[in-house]
Biopython code that builds the backbone (N, CA, C, O; Angstrom):
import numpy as np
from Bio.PDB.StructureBuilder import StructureBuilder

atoms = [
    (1, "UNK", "N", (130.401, -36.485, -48.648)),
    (1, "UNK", "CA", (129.585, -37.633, -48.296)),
    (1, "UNK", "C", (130.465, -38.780, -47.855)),
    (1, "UNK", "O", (131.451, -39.016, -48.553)),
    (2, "UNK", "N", (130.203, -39.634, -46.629)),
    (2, "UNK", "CA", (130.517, -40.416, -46.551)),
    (2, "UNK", "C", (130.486, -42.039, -47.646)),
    (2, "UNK", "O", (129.670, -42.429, -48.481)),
    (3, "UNK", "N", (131.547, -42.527, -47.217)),
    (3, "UNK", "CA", (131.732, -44.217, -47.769)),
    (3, "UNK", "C", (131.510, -44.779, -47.403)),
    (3, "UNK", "O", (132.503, -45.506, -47.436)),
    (4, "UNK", "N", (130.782, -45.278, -46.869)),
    (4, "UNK", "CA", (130.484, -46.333, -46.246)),
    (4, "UNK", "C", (131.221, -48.139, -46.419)),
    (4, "UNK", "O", (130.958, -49.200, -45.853)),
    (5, "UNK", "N", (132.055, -47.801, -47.318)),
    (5, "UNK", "CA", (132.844, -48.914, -48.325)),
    (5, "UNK", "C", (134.223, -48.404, -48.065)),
    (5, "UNK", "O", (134.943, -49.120, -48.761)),
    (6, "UNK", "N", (134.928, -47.592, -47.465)),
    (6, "UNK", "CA", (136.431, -47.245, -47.458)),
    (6, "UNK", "C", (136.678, -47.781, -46.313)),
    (6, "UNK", "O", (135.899, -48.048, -45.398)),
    (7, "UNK", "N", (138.399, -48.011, -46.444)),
    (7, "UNK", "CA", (138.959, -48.612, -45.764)),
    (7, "UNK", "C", (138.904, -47.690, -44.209)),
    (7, "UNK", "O", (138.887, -46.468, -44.056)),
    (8, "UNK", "N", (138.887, -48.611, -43.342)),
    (8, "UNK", "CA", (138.747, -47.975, -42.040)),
    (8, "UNK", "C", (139.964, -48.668, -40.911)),
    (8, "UNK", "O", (140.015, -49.898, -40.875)),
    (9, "UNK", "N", (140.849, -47.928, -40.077)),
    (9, "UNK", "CA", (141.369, -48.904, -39.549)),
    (9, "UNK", "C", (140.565, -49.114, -37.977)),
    (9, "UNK", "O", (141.348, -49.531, -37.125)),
    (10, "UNK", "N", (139.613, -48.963, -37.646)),
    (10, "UNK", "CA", (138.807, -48.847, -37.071)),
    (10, "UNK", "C", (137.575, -48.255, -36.842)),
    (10, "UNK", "O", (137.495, -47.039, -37.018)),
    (11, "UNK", "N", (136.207, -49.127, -36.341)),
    (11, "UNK", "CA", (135.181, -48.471, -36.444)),
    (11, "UNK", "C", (134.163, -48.535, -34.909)),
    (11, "UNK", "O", (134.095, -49.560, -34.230)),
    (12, "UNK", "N", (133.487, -47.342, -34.586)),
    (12, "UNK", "CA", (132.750, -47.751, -33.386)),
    (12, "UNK", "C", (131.137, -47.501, -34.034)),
    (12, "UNK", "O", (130.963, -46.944, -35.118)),
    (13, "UNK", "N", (129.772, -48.124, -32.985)),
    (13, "UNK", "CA", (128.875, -47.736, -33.287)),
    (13, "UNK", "C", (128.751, -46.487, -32.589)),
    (13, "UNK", "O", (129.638, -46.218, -31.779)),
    (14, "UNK", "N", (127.674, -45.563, -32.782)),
    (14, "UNK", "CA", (127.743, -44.396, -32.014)),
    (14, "UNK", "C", (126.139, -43.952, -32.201)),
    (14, "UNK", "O", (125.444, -44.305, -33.154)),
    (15, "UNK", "N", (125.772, -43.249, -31.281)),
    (15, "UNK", "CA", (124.632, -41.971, -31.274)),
    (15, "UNK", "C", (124.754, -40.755, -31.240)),
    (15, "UNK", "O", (125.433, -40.278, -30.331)),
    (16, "UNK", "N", (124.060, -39.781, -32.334)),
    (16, "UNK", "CA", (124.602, -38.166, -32.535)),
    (16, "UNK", "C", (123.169, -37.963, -31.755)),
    (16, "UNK", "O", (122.283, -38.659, -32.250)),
    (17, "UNK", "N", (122.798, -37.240, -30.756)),
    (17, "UNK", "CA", (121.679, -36.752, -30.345)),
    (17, "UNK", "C", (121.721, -35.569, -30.965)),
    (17, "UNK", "O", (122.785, -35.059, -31.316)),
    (18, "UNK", "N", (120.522, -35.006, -31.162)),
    (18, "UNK", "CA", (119.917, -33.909, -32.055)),
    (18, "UNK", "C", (118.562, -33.513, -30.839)),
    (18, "UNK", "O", (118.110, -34.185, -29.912)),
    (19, "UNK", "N", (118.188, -32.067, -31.373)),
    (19, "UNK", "CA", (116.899, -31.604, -30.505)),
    (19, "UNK", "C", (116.319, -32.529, -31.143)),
    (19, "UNK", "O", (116.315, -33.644, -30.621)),
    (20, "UNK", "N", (115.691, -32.345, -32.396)),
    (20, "UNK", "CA", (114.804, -33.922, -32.892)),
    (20, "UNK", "C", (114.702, -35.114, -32.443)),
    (20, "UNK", "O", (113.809, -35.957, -32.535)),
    (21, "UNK", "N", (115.893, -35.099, -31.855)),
    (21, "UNK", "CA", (115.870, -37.187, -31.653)),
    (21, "UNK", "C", (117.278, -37.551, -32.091)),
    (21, "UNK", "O", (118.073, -37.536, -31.152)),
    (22, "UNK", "N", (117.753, -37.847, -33.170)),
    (22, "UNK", "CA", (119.322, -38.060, -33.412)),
    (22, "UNK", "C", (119.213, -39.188, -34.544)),
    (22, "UNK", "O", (118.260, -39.596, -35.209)),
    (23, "UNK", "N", (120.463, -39.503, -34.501)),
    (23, "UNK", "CA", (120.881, -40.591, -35.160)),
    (23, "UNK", "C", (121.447, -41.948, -34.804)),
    (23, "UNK", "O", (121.821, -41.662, -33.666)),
    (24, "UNK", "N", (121.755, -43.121, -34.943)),
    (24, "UNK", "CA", (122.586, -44.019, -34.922)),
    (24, "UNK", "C", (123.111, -44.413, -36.026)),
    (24, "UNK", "O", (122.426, -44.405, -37.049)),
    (25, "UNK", "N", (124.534, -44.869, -36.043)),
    (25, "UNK", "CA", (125.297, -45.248, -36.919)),
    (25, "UNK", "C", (126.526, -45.349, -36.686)),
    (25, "UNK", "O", (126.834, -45.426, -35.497)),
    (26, "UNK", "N", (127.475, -45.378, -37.573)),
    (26, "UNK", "CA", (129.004, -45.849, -37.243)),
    (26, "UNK", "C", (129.691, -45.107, -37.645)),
    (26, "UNK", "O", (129.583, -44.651, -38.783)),
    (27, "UNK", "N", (130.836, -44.689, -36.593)),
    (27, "UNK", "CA", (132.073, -43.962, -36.686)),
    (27, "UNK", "C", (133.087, -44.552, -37.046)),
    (27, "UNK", "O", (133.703, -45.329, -36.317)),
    (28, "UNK", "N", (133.532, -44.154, -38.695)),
    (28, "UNK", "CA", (134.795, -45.424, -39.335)),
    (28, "UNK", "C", (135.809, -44.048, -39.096)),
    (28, "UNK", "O", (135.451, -42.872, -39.156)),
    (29, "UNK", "N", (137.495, -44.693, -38.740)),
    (29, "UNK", "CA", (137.880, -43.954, -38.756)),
    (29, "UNK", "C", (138.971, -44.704, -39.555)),
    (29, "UNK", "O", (139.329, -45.882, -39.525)),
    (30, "UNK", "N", (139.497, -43.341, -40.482)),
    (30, "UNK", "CA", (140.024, -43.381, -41.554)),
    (30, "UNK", "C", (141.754, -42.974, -41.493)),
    (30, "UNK", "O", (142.155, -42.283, -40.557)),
    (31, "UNK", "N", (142.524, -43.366, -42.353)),
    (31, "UNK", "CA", (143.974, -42.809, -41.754)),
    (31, "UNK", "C", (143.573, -40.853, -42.523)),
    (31, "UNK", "O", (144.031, -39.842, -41.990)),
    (32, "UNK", "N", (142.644, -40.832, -43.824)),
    (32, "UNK", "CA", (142.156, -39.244, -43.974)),
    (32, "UNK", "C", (141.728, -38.215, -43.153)),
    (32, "UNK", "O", (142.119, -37.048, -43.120)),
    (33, "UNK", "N", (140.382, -39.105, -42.101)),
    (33, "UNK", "CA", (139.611, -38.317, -41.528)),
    (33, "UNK", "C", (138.989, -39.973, -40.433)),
    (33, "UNK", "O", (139.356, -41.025, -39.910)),
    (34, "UNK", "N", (137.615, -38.893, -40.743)),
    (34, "UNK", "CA", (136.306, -39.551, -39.707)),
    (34, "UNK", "C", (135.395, -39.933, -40.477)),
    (34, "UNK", "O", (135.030, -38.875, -40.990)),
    (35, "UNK", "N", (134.774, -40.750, -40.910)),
    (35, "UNK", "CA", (132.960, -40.901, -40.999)),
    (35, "UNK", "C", (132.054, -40.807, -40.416)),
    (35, "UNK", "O", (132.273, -41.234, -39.283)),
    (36, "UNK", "N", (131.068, -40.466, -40.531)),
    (36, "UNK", "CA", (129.623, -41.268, -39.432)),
    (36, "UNK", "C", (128.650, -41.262, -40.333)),
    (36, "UNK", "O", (127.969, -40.272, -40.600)),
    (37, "UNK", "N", (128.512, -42.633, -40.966)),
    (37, "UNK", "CA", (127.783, -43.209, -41.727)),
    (37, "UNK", "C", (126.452, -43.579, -40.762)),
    (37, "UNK", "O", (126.870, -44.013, -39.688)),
    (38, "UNK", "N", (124.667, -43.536, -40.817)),
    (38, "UNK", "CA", (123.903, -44.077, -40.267)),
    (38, "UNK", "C", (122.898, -45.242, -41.621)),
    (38, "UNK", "O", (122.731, -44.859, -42.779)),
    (39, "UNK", "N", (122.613, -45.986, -41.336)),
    (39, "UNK", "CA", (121.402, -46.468, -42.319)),
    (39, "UNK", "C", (120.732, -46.256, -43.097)),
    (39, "UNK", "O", (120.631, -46.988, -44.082)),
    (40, "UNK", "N", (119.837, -44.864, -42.877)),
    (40, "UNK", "CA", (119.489, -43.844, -43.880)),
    (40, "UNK", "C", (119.696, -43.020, -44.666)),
    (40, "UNK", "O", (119.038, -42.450, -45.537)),
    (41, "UNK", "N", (121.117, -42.970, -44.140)),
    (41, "UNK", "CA", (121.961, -41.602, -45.152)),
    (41, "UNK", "C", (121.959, -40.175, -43.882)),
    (41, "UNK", "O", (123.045, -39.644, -43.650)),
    (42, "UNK", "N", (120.512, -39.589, -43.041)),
    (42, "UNK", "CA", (120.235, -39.078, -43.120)),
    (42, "UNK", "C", (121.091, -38.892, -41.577)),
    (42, "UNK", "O", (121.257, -39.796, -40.758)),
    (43, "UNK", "N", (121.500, -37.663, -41.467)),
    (43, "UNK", "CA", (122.707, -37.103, -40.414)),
    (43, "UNK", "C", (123.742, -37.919, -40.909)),
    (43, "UNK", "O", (124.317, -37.809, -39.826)),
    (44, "UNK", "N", (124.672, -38.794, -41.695)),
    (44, "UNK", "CA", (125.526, -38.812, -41.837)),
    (44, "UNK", "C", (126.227, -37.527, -42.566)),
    (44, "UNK", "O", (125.720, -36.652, -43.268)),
    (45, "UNK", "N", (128.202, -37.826, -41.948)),
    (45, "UNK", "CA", (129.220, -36.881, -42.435)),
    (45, "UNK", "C", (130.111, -37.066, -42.476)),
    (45, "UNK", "O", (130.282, -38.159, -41.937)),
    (46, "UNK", "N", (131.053, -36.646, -42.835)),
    (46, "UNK", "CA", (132.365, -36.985, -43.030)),
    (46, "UNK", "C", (133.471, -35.991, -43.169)),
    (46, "UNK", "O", (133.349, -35.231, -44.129)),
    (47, "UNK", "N", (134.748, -35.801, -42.255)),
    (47, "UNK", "CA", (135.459, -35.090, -41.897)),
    (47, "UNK", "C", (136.853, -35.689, -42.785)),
    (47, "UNK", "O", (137.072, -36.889, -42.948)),
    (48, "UNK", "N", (137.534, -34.821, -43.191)),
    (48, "UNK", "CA", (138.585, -35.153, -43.853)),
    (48, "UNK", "C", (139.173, -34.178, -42.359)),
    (48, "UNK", "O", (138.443, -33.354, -41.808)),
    (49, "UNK", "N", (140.858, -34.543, -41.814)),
    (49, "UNK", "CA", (141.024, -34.243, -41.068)),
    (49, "UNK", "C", (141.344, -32.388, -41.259)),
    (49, "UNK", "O", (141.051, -31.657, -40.313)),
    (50, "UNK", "N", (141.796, -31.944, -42.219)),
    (50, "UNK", "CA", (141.931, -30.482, -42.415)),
    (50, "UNK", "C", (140.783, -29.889, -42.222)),
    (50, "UNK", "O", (140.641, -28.668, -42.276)),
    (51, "UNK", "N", (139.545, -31.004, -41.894)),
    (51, "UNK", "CA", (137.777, -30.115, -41.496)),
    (51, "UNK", "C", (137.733, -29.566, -40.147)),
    (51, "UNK", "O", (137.255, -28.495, -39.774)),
    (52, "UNK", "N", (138.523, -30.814, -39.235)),
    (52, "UNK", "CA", (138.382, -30.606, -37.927)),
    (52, "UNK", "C", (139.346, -29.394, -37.065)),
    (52, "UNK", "O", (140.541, -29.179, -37.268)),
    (53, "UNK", "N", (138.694, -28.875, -36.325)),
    (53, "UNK", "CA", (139.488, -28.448, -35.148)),
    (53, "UNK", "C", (139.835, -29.218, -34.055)),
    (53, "UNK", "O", (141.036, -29.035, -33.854)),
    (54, "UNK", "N", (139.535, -29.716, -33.535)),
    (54, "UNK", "CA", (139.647, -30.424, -32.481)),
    (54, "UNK", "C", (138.973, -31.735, -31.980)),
    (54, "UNK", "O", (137.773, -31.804, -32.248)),
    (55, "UNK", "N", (139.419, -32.613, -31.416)),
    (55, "UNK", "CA", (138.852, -33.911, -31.434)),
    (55, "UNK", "C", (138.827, -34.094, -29.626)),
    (55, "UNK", "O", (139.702, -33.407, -29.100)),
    (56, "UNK", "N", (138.072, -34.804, -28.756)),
    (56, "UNK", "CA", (137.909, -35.269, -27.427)),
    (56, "UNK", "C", (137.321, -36.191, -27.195)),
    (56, "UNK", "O", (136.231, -36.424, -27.717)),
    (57, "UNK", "N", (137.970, -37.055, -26.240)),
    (57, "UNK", "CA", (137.106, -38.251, -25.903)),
    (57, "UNK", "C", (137.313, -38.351, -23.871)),
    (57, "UNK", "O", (138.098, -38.997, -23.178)),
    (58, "UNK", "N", (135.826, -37.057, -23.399)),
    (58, "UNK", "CA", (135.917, -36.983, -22.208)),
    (58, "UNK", "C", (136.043, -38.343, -21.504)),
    (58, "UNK", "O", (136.661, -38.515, -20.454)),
    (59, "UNK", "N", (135.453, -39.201, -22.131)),
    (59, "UNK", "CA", (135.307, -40.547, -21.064)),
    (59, "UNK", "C", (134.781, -41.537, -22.222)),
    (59, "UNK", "O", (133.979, -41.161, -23.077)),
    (60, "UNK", "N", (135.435, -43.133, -22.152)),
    (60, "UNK", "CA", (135.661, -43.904, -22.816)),
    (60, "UNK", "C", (134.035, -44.162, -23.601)),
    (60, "UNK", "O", (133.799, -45.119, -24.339)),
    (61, "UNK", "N", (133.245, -43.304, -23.317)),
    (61, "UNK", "CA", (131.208, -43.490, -24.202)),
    (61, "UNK", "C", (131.258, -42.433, -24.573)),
    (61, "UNK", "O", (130.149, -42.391, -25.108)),
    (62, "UNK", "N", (131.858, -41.060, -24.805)),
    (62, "UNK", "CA", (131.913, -40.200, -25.368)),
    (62, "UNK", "C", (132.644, -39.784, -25.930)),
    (62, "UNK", "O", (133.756, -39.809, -25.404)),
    (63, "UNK", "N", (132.523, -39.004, -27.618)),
    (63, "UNK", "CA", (133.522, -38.544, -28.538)),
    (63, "UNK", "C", (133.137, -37.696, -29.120)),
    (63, "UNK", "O", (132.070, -37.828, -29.718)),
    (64, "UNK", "N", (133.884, -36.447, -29.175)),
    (64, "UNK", "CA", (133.503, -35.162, -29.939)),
    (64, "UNK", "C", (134.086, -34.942, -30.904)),
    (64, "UNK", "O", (135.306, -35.024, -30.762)),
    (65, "UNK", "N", (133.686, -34.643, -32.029)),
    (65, "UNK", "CA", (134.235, -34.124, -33.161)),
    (65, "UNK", "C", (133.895, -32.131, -33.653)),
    (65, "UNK", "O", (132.774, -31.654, -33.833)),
    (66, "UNK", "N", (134.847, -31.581, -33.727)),
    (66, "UNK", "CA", (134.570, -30.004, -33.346)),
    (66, "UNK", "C", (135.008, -29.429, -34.855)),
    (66, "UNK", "O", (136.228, -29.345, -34.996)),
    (67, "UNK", "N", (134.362, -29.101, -35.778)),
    (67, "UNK", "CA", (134.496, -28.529, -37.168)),
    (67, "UNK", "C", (134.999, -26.997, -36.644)),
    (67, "UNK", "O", (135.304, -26.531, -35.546)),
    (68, "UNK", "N", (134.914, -26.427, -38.128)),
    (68, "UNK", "CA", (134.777, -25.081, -37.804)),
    (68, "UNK", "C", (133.596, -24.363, -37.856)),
    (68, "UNK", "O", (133.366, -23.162, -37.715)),
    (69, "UNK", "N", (132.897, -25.307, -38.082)),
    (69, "UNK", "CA", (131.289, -24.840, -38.588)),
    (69, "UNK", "C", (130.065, -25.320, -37.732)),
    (69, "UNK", "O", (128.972, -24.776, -37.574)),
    (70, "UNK", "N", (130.646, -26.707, -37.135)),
    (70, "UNK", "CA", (129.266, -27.103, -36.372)),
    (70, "UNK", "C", (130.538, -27.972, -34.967)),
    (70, "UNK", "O", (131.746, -28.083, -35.177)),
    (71, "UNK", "N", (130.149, -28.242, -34.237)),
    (71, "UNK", "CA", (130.435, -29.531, -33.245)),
    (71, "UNK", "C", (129.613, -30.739, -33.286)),
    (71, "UNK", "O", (128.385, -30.757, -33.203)),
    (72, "UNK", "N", (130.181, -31.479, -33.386)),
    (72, "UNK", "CA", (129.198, -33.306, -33.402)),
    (72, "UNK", "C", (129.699, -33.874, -31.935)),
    (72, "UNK", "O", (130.906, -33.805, -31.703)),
    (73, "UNK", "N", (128.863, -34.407, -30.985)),
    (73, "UNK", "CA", (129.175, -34.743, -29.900)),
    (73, "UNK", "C", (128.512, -36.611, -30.055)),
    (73, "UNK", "O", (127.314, -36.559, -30.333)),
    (74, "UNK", "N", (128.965, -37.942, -29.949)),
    (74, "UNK", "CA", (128.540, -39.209, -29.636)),
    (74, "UNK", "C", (128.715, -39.406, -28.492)),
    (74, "UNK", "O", (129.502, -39.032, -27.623)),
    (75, "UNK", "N", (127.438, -40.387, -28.625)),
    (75, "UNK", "CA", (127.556, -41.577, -27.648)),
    (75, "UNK", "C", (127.761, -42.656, -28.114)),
    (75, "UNK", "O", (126.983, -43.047, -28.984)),
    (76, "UNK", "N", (128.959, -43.571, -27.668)),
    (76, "UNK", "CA", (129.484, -44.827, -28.328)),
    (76, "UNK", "C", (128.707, -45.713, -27.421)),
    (76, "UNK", "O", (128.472, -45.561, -26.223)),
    (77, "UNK", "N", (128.305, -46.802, -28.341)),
    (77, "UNK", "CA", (128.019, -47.936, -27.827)),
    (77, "UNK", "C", (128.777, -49.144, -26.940)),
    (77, "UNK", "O", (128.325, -50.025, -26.208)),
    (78, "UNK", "N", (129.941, -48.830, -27.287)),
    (78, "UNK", "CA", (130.705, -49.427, -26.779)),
    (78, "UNK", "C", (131.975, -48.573, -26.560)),
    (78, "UNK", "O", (132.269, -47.732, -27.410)),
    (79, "UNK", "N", (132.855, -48.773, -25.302)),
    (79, "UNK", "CA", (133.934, -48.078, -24.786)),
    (79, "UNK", "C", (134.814, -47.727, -26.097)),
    (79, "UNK", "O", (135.057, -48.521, -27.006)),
    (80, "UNK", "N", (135.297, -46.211, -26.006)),
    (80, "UNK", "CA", (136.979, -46.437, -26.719)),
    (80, "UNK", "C", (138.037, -46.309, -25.766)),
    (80, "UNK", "O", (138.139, -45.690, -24.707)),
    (81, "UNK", "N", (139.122, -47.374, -26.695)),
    (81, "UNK", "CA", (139.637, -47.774, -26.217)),
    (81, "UNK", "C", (141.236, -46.571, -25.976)),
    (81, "UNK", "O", (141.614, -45.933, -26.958)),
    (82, "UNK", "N", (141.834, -46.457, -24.898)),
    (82, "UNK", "CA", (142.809, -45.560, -24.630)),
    (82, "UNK", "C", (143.939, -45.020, -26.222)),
    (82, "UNK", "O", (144.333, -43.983, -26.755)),
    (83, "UNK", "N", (144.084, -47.131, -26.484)),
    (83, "UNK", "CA", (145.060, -46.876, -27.733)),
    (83, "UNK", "C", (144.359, -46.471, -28.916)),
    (83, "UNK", "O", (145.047, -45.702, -29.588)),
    (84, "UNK", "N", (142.907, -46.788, -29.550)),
    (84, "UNK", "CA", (142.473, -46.024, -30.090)),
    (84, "UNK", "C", (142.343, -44.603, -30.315)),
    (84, "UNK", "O", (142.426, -43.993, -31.381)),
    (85, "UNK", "N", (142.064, -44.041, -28.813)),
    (85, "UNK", "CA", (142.496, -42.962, -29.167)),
    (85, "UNK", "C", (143.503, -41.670, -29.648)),
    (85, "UNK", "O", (143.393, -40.606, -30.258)),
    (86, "UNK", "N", (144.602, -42.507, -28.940)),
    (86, "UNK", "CA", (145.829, -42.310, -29.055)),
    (86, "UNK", "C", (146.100, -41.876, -30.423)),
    (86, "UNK", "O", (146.545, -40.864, -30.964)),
    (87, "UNK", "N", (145.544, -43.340, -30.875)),
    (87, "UNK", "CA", (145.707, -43.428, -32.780)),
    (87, "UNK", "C", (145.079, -42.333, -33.515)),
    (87, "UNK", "O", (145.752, -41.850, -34.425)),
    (88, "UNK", "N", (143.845, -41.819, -33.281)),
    (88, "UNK", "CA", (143.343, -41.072, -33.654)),
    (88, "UNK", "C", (144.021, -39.556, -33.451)),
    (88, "UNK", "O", (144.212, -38.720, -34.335)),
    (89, "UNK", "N", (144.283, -39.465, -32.237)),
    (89, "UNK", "CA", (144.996, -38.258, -31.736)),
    (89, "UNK", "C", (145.988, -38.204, -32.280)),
    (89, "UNK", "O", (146.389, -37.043, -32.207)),
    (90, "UNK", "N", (146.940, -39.068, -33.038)),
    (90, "UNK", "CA", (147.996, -39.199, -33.626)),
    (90, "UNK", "C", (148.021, -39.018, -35.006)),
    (90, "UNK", "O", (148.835, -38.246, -35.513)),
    (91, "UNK", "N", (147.394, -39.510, -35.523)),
    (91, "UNK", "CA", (146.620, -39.620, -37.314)),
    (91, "UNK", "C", (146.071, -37.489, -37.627)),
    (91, "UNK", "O", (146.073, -36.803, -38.649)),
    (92, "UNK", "N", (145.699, -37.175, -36.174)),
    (92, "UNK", "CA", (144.667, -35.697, -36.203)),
    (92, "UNK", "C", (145.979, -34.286, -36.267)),
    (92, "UNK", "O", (146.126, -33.325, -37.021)),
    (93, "UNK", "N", (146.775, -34.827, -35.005)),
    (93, "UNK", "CA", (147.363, -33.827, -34.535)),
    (93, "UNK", "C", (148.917, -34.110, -35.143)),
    (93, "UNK", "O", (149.724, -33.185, -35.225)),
    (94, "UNK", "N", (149.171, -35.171, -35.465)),
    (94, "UNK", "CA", (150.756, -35.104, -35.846)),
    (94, "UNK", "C", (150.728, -35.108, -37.635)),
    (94, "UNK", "O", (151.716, -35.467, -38.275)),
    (95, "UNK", "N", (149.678, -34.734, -38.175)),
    (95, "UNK", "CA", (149.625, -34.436, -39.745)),
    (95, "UNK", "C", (150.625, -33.775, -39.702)),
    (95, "UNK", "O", (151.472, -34.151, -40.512)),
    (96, "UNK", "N", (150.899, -32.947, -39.104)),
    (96, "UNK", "CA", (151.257, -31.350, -39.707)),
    (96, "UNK", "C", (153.086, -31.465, -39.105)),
    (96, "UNK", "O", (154.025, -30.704, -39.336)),
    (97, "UNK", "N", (153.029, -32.721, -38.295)),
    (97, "UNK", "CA", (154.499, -32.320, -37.805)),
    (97, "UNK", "C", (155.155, -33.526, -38.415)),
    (97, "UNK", "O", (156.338, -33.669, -38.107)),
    (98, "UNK", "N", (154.501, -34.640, -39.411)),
    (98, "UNK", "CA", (155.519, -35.560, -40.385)),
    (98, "UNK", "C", (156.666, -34.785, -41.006)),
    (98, "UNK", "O", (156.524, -33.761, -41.675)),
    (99, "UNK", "N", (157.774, -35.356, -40.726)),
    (99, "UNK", "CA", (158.779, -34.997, -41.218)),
    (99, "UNK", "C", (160.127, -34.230, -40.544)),
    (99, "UNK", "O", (161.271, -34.023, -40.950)),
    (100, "UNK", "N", (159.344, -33.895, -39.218)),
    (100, "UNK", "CA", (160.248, -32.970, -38.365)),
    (100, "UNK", "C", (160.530, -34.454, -36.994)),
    (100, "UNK", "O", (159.973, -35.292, -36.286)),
    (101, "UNK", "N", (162.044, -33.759, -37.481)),
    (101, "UNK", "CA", (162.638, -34.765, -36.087)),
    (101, "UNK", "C", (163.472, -33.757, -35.452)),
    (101, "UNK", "O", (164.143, -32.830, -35.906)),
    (102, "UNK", "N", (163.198, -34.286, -34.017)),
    (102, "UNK", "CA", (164.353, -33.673, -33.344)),
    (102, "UNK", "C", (165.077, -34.686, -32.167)),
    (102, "UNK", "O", (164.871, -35.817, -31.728)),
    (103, "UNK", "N", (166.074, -33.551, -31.924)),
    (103, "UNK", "CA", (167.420, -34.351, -30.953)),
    (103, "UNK", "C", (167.836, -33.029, -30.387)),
    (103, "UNK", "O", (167.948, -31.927, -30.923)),
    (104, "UNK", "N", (168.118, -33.604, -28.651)),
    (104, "UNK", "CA", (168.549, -32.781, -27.926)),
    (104, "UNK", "C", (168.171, -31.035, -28.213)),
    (104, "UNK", "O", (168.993, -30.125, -28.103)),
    (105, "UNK", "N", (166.920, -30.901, -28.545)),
    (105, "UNK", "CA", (166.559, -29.390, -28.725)),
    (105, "UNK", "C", (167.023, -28.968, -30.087)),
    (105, "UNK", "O", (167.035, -27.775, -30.388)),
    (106, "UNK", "N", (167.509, -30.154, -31.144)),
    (106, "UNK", "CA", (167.657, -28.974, -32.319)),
    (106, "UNK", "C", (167.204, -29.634, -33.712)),
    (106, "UNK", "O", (167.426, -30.801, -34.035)),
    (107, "UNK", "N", (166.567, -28.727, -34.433)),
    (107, "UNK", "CA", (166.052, -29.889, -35.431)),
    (107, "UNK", "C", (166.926, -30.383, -36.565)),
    (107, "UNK", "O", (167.664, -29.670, -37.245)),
    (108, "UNK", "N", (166.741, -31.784, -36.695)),
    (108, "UNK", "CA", (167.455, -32.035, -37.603)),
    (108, "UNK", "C", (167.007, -32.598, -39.199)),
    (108, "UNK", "O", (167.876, -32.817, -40.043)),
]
sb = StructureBuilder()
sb.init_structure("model")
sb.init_model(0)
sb.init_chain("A")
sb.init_seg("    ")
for serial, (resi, resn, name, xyz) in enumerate(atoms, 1):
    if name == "N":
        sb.init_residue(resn, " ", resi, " ")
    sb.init_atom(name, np.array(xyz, "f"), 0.0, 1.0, " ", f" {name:<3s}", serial, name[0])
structure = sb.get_structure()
């Protein structure tokens, strides 16, 4: 379950469309994971990053979040921003490579 109360170092509003109709609410993003907290409780979730497979942001109103179990696709209310994503892409994909440095092709 999401927090709606944890620290976020950034947050966007967003829309999850559903065959039903969907949701609105906010995408906090966490140095852990993701949120998407809505008003009701109801379609919110929350990704710790070891949930996700893969993350995309085709164009600065759209953001996908890809589990292993379901895909969540938004519409942001407002643009993200290049370095945001960056951050995110960075926080997602370089978990796993803290600690490894290299130089001239060899690790040190």
């Amino acid at each position: 379950r999401p927090n709606p109360n944890a620290s976020a170092f950034a947050s966007l509003a967003a829309r999850h469309r559903t065959f039903g109709g969907g949701t609105n609410g906010v995408l906090h993003f966490r140095k852990g994971g993701i949120d998407y907290v809505t008003d009701s409780g109801r379609g919110s979730r929350s990704w710790l990053w070891s949930d996700i497979q893969t993350i995309a942001n085709p164009d600065p109103y759209d953001f996908r979040v890809q589990g292993y179990r379901e895909t969540f696709e938004f519409e942001l209310k407002q643009p993200m921003s290049r370095k945001l994503f960056d951050r995110i892409w960075d926080d997602f994909y370089g978990r796993d490579l803290k600690g490894l440095a290299y130089s001239e092709g060899r690790q040190q």
